[in-house]
C-alpha positions in Angstrom: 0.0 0.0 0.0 3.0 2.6 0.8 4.4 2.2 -2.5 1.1 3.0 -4.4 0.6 5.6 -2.2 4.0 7.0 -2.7 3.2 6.5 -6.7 0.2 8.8 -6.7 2.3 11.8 -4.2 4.6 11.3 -7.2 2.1 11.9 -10.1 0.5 14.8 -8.1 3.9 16.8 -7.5 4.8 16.1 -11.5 1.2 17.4 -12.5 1.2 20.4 -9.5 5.0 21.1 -11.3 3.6 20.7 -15.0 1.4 23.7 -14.0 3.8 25.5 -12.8 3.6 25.9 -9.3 6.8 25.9 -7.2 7.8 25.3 -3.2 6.5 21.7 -3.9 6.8 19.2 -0.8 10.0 17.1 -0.9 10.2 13.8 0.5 7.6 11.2 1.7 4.8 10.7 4.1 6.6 8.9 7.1 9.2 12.3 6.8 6.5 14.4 6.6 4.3 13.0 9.5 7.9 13.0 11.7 8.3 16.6 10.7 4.8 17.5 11.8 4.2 15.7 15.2 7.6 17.1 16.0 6.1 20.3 15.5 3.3 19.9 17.7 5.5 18.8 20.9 
């Protein structure tokens, strides 16, 4: 399931970059949820 997830997070940033919008999220969803619980404590 992880790696289909990650597979769609990848088509979305190529199509969100295709459009032309920049400052796109880097990395994957275990990084981000460690970046953001960190935040909250």
């Amino acid at each position: 399931v992880l790696t289909h997830d990650m597979h769609h997070r990848a088509h979305l940033l190529l199509m969100l970059a295709h459009l032309g919008l920049s400052n796109l999220p880097e990395g994957d969803l275990l990084g981000w949820e460690r970046l953001d619980l960190s935040a909250t404590h």
